[in-house]
Structure formats: C-alpha cells, structure tokens
KOLNUVEX-131385 format. One line per 4 residues: number of its first residue (from 1); for each residue x, y negated, z negated of C-alpha. Coordinates in Angstrom, 2 decimals. Layout:
<sites>
NUM> X Y Z ~ ... $
</sites>
This chain:
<sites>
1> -8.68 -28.28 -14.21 ~ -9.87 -26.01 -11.60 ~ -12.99 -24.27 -12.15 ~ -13.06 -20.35 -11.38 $
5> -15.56 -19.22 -8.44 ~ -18.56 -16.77 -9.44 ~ -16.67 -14.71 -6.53 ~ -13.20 -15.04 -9.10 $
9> -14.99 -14.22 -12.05 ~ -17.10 -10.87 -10.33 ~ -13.25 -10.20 -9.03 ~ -11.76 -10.44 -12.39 $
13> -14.59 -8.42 -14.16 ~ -14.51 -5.34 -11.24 ~ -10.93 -5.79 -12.07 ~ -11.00 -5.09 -15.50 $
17> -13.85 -2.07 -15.32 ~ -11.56 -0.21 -12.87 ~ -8.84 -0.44 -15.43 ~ -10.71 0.50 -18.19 $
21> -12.60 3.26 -16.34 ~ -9.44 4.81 -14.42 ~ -7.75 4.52 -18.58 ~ -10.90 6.64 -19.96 $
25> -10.56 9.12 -17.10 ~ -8.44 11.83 -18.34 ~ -10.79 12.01 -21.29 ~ -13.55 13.12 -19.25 $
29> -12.60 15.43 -16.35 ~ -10.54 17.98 -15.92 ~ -7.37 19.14 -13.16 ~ -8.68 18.56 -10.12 $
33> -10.28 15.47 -11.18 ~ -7.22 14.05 -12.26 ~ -5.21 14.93 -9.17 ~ -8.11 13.20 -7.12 $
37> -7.36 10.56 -9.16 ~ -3.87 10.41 -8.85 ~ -4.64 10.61 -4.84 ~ -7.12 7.45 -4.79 $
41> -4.93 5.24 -7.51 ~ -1.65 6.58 -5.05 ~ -3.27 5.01 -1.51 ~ -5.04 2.11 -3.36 $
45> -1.97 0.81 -4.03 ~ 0.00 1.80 -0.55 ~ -2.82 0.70 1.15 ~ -2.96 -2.67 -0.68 $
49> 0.71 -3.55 -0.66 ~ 0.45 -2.96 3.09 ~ -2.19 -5.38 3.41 ~ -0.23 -8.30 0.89 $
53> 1.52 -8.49 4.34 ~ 0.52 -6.93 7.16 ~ -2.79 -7.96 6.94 ~ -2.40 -11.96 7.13 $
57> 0.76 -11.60 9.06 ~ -0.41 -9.78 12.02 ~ 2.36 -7.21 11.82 ~ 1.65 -3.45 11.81 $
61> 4.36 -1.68 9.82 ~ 4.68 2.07 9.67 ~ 7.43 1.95 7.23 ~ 5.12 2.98 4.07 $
65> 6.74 6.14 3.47 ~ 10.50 5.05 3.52 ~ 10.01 2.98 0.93 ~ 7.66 5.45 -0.88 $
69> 10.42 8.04 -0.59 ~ 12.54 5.75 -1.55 ~ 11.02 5.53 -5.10 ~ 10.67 9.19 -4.83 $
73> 14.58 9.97 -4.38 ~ 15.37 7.36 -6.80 ~ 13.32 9.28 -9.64 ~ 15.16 12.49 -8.17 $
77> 18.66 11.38 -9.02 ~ 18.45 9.22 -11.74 ~ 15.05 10.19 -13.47 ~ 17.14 12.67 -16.29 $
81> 19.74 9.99 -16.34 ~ 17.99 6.92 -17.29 ~ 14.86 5.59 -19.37 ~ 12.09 5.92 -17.05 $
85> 10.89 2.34 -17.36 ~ 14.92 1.86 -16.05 ~ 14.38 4.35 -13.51 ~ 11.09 2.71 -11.99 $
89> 12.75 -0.72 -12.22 ~ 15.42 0.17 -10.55 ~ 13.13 1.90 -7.29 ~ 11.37 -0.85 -6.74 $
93> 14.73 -3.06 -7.01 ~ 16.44 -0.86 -4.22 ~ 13.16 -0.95 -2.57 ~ 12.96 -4.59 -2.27 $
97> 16.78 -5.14 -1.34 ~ 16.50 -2.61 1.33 ~ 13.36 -4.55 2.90 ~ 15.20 -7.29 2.46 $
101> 17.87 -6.74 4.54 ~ 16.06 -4.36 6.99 ~ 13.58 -7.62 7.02 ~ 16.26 -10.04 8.04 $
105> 17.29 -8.21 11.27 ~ 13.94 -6.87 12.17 ~ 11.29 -9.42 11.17 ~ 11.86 -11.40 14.40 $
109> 10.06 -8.87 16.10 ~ 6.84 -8.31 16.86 ~ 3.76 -6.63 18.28 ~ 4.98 -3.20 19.49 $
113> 8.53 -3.67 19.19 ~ 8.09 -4.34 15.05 ~ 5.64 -1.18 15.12 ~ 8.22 1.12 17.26 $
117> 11.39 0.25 14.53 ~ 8.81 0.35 11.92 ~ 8.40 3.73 12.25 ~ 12.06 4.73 13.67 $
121> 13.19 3.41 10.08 ~ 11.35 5.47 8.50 ~ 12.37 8.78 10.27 ~ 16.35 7.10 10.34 $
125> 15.96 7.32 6.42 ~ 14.71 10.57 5.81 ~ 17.30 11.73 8.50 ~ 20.06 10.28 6.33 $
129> 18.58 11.28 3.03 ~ 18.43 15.09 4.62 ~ 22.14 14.89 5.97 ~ 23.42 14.00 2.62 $
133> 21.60 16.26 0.64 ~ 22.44 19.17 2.87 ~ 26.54 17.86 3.94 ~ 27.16 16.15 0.38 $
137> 24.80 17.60 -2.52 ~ 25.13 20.69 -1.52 ~ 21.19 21.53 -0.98 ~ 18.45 20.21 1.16 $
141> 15.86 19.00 -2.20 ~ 16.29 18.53 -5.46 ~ 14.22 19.75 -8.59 ~ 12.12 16.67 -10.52 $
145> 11.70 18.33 -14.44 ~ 10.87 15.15 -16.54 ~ 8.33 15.57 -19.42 ~ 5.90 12.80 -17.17 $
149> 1.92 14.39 -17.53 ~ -0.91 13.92 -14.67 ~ -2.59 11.18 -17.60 ~ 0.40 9.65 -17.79 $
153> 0.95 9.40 -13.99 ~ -2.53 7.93 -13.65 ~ -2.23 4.92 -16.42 ~ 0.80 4.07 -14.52 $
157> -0.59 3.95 -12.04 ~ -3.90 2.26 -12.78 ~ -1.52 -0.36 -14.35 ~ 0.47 -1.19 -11.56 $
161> -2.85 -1.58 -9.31 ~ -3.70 -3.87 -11.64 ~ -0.58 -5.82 -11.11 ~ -0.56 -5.87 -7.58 $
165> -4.32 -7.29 -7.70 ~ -2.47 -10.30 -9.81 ~ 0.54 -11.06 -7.58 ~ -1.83 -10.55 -4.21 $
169> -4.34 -12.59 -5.75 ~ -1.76 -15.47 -6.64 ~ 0.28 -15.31 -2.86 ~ -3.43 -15.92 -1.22 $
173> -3.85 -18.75 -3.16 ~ -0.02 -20.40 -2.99 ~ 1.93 -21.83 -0.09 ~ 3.05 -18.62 0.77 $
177> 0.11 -17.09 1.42 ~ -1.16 -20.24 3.56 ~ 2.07 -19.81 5.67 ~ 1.66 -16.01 5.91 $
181> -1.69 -16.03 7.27 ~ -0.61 -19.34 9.52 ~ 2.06 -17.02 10.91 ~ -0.77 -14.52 11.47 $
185> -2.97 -17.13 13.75 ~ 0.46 -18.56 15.34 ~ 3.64 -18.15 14.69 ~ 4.92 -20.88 17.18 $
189> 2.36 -23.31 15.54 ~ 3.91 -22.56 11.98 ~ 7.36 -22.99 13.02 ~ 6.35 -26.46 14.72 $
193> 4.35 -27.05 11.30 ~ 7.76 -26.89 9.37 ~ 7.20 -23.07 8.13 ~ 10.07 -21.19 7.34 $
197> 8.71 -18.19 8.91 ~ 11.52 -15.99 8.46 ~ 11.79 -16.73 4.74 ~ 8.12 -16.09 4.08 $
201> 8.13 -12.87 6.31 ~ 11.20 -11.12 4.38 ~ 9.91 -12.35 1.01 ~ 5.88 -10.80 1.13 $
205> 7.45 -7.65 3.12 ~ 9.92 -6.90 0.54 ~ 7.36 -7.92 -2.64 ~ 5.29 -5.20 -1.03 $
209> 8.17 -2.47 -0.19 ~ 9.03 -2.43 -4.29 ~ 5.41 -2.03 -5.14 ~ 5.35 1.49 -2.42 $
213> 8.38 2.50 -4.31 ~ 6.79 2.32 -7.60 ~ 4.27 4.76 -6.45 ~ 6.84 6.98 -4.99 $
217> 8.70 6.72 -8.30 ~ 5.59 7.11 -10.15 ~ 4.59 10.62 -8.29 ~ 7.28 12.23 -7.71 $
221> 7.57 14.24 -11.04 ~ 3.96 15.65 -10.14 ~ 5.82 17.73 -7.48 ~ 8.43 19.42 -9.63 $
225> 10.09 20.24 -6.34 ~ 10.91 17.36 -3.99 ~ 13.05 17.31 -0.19 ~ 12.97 14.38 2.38 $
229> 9.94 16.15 4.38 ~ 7.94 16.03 1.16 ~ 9.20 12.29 0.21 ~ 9.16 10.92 3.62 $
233> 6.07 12.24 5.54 ~ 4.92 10.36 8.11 ~ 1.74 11.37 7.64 ~ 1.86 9.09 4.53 $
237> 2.42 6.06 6.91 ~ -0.61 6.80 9.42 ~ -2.90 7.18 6.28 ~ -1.95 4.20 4.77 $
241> -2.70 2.17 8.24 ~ -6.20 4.00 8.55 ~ -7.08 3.44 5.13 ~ -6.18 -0.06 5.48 $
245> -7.73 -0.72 8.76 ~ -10.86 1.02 7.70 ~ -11.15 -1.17 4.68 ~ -10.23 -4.56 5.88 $
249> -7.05 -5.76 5.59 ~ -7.52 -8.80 6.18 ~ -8.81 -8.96 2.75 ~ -7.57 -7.97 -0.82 $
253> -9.93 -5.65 -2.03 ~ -10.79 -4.27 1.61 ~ -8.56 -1.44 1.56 ~ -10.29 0.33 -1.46 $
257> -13.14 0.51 1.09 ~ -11.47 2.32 3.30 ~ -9.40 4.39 0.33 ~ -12.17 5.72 -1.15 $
261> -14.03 7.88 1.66 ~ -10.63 8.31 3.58 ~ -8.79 10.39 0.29 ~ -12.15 12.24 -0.08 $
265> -11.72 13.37 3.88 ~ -8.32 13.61 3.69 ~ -8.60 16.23 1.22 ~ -11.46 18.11 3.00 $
269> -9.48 18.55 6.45 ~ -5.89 19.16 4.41 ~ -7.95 22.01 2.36 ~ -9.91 23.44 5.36 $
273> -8.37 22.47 8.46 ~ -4.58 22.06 7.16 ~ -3.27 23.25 10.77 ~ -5.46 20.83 12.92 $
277> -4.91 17.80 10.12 ~ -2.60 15.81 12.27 ~ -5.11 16.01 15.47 ~ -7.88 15.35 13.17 $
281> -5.95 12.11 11.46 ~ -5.07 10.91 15.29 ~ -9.02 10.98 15.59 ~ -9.67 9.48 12.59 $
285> -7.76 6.48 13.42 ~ -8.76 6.24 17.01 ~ -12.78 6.57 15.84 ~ -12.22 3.94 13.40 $
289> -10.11 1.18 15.68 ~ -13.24 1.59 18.37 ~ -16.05 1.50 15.41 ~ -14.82 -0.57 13.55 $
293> -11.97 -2.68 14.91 ~ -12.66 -5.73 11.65 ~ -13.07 -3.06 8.81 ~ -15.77 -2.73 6.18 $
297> -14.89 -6.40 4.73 ~ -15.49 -7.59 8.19 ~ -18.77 -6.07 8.86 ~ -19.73 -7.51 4.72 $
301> -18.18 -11.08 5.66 ~ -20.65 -10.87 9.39 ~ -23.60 -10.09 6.65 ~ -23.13 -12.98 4.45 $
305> -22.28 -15.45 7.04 ~ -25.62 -14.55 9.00 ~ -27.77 -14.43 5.61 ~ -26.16 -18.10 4.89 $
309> -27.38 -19.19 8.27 ~ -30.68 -17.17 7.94 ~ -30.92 -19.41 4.54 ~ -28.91 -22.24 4.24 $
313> -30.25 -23.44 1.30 ~ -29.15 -21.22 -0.23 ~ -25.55 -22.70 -2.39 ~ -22.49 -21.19 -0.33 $
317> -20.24 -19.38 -2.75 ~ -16.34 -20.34 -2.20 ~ -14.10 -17.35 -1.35 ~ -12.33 -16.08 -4.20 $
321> -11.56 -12.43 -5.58 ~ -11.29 -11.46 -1.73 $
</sites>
C-alpha cells in the first residue's frame, strides 16, 4: 500500500478549501464578484487542460477557443432541447471526437508547424460556424435563454476544476503521463523506447479538448446573446497560453499562478484600455517569455532545490500534488 506524500496530502487539502470556498462564494459577494469569479474558475480550467498536455508534451496549441466555442455552440443549439447535464455531455463528447480526429492528422507535427495549424483550426472553425449560421440558419448568432444563474455557473464550474485536478493528477502518475512527458524530452527516444506516441498524443489532447468545451458549454448562457466572434475569440487562445506560461505548465497547479494576477489585469486593460488590449496582451506575453521563460513553479522548484542543497539534512519531500 502506497503511502500518500505530505506534498499529496497539502494538494488534496488546498484542493478541497478551493472547492468549498469557491461553493460559499455566492453567499458572500455580490455581481461583480461573482463574474470575477466566473472569469478566474473559466481560465483555471482552460489554462489547466492546456497544460494536461501541452505542458509535458512540448507542444504549443492555440486551439483553446475552438474547442471552447465548440461547447459554446453546442449549448446554443441544443441547450432548450435537451437536459442540460445531456447538453454538457454531449459538448465535451463532440469536443473530444473532433480532437480526436483533428489529432490523428495533425499530431505528427511539431514545433511551429503544430502551433501555425493550431491556430488556423481555430479560425477554419469559426469561419465555418459563421458561414452556416449566416447561408443555412438564416442569422449570423443565436440567442442562449436557459434559466442557468451566475451561482449556478460558478458550482459548475468549481466542480469540474475539481475534476480535472483528479484526472491530471492520475495521468502524471500512470503510464501515460510517463510517456507524455518522455515525448516532451524526446520523441525519437520514446518511439525507440516502445511508446506509442501517436496514441498517447491524440488521447491527453482530446481528454483536454472535452474539458475546454465544458467551460464553453458551461458559460455560454451568461451571454444571453452568442455569434462565432464571441464563441471563438482568439484572444481566448493567447490568454490561455500566457496564463499558462506565466504559471508553469510544466506543473499541475502552475497555471493558477499565472490565472490569478493575469484575469485581474486582463480585466483592468479590457475596462480601461479596451482599444489597445490586443497590443497590450502581445506585451504581456512577450514580457513574460523574457522574465520568466520557466514560470512561477519554476522559479518555486529553483527555491527548494537550492534550500535542499543549502540544508541537506533536511528530509527531501517526494513530488506529489504538483
């Protein structure tokens, strides 16, 4: 029987005061505090799911936001149809198939190539998505009324954080996530070492498409109103990669580092400098790749590595909620 790490147990106790705290929330503050909320919960879990694979893997996606729209359109059409748990099911399902297939052609790529078709899939989406609601539907968006509140939206969405702390927490610790982060180091040395590198590629991409499009599904009824330039802005993509990359993605928890002051910013330039936000983002990024080109887990991993050499006496904790 394996014994948890003090590192597991501090994981699984931080774990389960963010859920409480995040489920007492809309108790205790008011509008804006709950759409702040809904803001951090939204790119905690983005920014995580894009760090279940790009983060060990190596590969920098900026596909984020197709699969977020794609839970987005899905609640769009079918949210008045079906039972919402059906609905959100069934978002993440076409989420997952689509990265599945996209992941089978595209997944032998890499470096800039992967990044370039990333992002062209992403923009090929919302291209189709706008030529058949404008040829076919008959209007360029469609109208989201379901009876879905902002507390509602943030259990949800606190739940499904949660949930994606569980599965990422489980592929570190199986084959898989051995293989992924072998792939990461070399992907000609994990082929030679027997790794089905395509296999492990398609399944943590896809695992972490359906868990975008549960947020988009999740959202979208806060909008009311909702068209592909709403549902598939890029901007959502380039946020996601700086909140990640700011955190640490080479960790689990190290994108909440970099969520947490980047939603706060975000939503200072958006409210007072909404015409220069896309120059400022561009800075953003470039300030933190040259600052801070390992993340805030990186620079906390450099501190305890030099205070174990500093005292090493002291007993070395294994790695484990990271």
């Amino acid at each position: 029987m394996t014994i948890p790490t003090r590192a597991t147990l501090l994981g699984v106790v931080l774990l389960l005061a963010g859920v409480i705290g995040f489920a007492l929330l809309p108790s205790v503050v008011g509008g804006y505090g709950l759409s702040l909320a809904i803001n951090f919960l939204m790119f905690a879990i983005l920014a995580t799911a894009w760090a279940m694979f790009s983060g060990p893997s190596g590969y920098v996606s900026l596909a984020t936001v197709a699969f977020f729209g794609i839970g987005a359109y899905t609640v769009a059409v079918l949210g008045e149809q079906l039972p919402w748990g059906a609905v959100l099911l069934l978002a993440a399902g076409i989420a997952f198939v689509v990265a599945l297939l996209v992941g089978l052609s595209t997944l032998r790529l890499s470096g800039v190539y992967f990044v370039i078709f990333s992002f062209g899939l992403a923009e090929l989406i919302r291209q189709v998505v706008n030529w058949y609601e404008s040829t076919q539907a008959g209007s360029v968006g469609r109208y989201v009324f379901l009876d879905i509140t902002q507390e509602q939206i943030v259990w949800q969405l606190t739940a499904v954080l949660a949930l994606l702390f569980i599965v990422g927490w489980l592929i570190q610790r199986s084959r898989v996530g051995f293989a992924l982060r072998m792939i990461g180091d070399d992907e000609t040395v994990a082929l030679h070492c027997g790794v089905n590198i395509t296999l492990i590629k398609v399944l943590v991409f896809s695992l972490s498409a359906a868990f975008m499009a549960l947020v988009g599904a999740i959202v979208a009824p806060r909008w009311t109103y909702l068209d592909p330039s709403i549902a598939f802005n890029p901007n959502i993509s380039f946020q996601v990669l700086i909140m990640a990359l700011l955190g640490g993605a080479r960790r689990l928890y190290g994108p909440l580092l970099g969520v947490i002051p980047m939603v706060l910013l975000f939503e200072y330039l958006s409210t007072h400098f909404p015409h220069l936000f896309s120059v400022l983002l561009g800075v953003t990024f470039l300030a933190i790749v040259y600052l801070v080109p390992h993340g805030v887990a990186g620079l906390i991993d450099s501190y305890v590595q030099r205070y174990r050499a500093r005292f090493p006496g002291q007993p070395a904790q294994q790695e484990g909620a990271s």
